[in-house]
C-alpha positions as CSV (number, residue, x, y, z in Angstrom):
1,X,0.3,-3.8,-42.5
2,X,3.7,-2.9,-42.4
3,X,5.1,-0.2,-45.4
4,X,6.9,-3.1,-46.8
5,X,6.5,-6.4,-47.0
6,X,8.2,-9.7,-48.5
7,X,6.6,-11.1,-51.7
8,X,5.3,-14.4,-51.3
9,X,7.6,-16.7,-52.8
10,X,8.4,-18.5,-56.1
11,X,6.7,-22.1,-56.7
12,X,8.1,-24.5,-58.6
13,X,7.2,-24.0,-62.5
14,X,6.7,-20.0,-62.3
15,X,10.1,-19.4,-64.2
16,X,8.7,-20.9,-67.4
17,X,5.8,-18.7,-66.1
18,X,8.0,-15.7,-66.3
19,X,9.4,-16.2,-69.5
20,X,5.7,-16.5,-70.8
21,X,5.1,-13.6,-69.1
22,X,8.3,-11.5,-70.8
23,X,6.7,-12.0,-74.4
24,X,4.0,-10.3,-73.6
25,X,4.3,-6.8,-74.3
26,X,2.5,-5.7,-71.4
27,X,5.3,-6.6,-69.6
28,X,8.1,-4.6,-70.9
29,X,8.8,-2.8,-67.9
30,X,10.5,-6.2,-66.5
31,X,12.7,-6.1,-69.7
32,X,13.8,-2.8,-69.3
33,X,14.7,-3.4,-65.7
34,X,16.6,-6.1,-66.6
35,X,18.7,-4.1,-69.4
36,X,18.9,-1.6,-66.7
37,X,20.5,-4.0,-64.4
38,X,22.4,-5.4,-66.9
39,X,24.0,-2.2,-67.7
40,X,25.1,-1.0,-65.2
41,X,26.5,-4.5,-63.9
42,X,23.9,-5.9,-61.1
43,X,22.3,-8.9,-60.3
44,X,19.3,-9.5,-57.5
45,X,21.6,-9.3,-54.0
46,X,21.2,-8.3,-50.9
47,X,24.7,-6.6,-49.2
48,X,25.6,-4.3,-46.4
49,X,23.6,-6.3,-44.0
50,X,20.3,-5.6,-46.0
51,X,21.3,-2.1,-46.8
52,X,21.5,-2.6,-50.1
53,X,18.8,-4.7,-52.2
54,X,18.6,-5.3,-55.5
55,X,15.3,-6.7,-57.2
56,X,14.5,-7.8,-53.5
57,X,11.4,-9.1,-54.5
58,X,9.4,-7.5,-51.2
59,X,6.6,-5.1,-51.9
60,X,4.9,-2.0,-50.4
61,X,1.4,-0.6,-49.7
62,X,0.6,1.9,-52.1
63,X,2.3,-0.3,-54.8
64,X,0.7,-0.6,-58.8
65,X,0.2,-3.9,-60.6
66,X,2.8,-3.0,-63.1
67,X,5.7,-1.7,-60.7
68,X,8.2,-3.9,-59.6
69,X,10.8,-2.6,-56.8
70,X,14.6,-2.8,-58.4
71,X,16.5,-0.9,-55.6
72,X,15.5,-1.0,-51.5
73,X,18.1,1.3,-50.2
74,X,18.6,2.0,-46.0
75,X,21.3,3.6,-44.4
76,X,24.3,2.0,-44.2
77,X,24.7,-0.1,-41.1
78,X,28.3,1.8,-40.1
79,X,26.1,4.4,-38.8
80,X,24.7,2.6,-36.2
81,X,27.7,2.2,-34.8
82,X,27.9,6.0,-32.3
83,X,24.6,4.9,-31.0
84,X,25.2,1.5,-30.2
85,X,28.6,2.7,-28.5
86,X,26.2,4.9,-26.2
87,X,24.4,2.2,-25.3
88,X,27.3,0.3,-24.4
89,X,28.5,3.0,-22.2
90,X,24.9,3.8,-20.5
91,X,24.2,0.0,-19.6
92,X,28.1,0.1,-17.6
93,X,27.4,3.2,-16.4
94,X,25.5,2.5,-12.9
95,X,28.1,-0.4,-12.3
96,X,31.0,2.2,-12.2
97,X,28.7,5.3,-10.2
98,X,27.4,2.2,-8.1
99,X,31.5,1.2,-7.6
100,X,32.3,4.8,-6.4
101,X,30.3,3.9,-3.3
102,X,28.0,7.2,-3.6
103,X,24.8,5.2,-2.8
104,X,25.9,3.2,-0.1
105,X,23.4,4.7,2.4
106,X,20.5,4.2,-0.1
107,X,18.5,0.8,0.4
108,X,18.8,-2.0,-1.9
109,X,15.4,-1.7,-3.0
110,X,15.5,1.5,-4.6
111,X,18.5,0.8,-5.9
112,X,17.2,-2.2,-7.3
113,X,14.0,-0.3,-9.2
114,X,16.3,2.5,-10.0
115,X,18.2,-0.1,-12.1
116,X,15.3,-1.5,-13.6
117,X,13.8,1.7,-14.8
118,X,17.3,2.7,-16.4
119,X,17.7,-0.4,-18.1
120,X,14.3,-0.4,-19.5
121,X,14.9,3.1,-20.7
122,X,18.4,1.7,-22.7
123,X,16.2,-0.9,-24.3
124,X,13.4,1.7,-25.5
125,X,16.6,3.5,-27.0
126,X,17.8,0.5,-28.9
127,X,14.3,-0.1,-30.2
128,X,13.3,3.3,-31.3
129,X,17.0,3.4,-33.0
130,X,16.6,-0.2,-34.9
131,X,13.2,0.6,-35.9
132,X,14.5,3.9,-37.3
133,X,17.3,2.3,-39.1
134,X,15.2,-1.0,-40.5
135,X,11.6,0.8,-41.9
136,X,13.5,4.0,-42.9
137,X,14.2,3.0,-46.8
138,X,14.3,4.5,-50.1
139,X,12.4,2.7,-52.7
140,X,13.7,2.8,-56.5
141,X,10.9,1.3,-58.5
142,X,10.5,0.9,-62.9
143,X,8.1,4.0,-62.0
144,X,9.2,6.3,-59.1
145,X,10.9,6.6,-56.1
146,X,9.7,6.4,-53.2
147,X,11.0,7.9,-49.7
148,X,9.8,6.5,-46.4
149,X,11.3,8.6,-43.4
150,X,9.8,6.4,-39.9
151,X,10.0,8.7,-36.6
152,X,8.4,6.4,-34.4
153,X,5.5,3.9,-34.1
154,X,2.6,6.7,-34.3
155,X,4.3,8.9,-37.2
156,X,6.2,8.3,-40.5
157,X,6.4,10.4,-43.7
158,X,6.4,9.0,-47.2
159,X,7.3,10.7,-50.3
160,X,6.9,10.4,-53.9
161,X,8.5,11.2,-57.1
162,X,7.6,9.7,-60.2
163,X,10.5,9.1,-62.6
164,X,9.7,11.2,-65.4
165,X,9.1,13.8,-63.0
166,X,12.6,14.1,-62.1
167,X,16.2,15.9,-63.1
168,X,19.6,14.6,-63.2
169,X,20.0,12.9,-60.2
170,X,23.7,13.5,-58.1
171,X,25.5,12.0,-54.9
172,X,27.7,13.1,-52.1
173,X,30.3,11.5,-50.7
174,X,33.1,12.4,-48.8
175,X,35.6,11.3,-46.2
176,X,37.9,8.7,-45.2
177,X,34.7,6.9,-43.6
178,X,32.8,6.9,-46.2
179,X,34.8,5.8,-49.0
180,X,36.3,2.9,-47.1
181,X,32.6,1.4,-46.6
182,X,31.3,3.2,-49.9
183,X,28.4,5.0,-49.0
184,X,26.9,8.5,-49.4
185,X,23.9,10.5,-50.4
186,X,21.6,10.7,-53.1
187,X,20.0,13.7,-54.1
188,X,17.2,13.4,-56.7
189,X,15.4,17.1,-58.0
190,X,12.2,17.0,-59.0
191,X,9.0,18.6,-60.0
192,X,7.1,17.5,-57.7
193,X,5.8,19.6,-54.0
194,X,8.9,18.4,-52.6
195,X,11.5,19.9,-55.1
196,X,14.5,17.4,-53.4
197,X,14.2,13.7,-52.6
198,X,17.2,12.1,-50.6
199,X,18.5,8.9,-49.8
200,X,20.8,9.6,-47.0
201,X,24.0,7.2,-46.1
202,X,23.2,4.7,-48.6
203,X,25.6,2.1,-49.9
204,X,27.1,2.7,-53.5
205,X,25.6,5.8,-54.2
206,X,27.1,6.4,-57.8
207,X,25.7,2.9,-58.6
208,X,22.3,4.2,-57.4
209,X,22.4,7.3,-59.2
210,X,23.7,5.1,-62.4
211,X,20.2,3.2,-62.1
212,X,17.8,5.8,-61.4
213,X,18.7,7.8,-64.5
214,X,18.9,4.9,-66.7
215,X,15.2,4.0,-65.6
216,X,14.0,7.4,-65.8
217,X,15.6,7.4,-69.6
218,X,14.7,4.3,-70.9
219,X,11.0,5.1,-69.3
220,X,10.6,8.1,-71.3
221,X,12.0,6.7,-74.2
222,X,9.5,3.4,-74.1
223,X,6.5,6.1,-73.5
224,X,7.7,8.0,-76.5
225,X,7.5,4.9,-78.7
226,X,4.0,4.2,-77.2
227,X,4.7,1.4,-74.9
């Protein structure tokens, strides 16, 4: 099963559902993420070519019964862009040595499975790189954060950081780049192994940092009152 994962969806008659559901008080969490939102100005929306989700509804693996994911962050698509340029250049690039006449004496066979192989290489590029991009994420739930870093199919490294565990958040931005497209980094201290937590190149980084320390305050003030 993948890290994350879409929520089934919403049938017909569940909204009264959820409204039920909202006057319970064991579900105060979903209030204070929607004062949270509120706040801070955001509704459920998906931007930035999915690099930006809030209230996605999707869900991971090592998720609680009582957490509910309000921000799914990835790297902002812009980035993509020097990679996907070098592929460009690599798939053109036995057309032009091939044009110089270099390998005229070589038979057409091996020039043939030469091709293949280096076209089969540029796809395994563009696959490790998408796959990078789309499972790397950074998770902002009503109880941690979680940080999923994918390396390839056989290895990935998650990390946790439970709210009240954490300092005052900051980002980094910089640039002509980034503050045309609006995006940055997140740092997050904690008290955790891991002292930092980082969301790297995400989109709306201040409006991140906004929503993490809101839930982390509200959190700690619900607990205080016993909820």
């Amino acid at each position: 099963m993948p890290d994350i994962y879409t929520a089934p969806s919403k049938k017909k008659g569940q909204a009264e559902t959820y409204v039920e559901e909202m006057k319970d008080s064991k579900f105060w969490w979903k209030e204070m993420i929607d004062e949270v939102l509120k706040n801070v100005g955001e509704t459920p929306r998906s931007v930035a070519m999915g690099a930006y989700n809030v209230r996605p509804g999707t869900h991971f693996v090592t998720q609680q019964e009582d957490e509910e994911v309000v921000l799914l962050l990835r790297a902002h698509p812009i980035i993509n862009i020097p990679w996907i340029i070098l592929a460009i250049l690599m798939f053109i690039f036995p057309i032009i040595l091939l044009n110089t006449g270099m390998f005229s004496a070589v038979p057409g066979k091996f020039i043939f499975m030469g091709r293949i192989t280096w076209y089969l290489m540029i796809i395994m590029f563009v696959l490790e790189k998408i796959l990078y991009w789309y499972y790397s994420v950074f998770i902002v739930t009503n109880e941690r954060l979680v940080d999923i870093d994918f390396y390839n199919l056989m290895y990935r490294m998650v990390t946790y950081a439970n709210l009240n565990h954490i300092e005052e958040p900051a980002s980094v931005t910089g640039g002509f780049i980034r503050s045309l497209f609006q995006y940055g980094n997140v740092w997050v201290t904690t008290a955790s192994e891991k002292p930092t937590i980082e969301a790297l190149n995400v989109p709306y980084p201040d409006k991140v940092v906004d929503i993490i320390s809101r839930l982390s305050e509200e959190l700690e003030k619900r607990r205080e009152q016993g909820k």
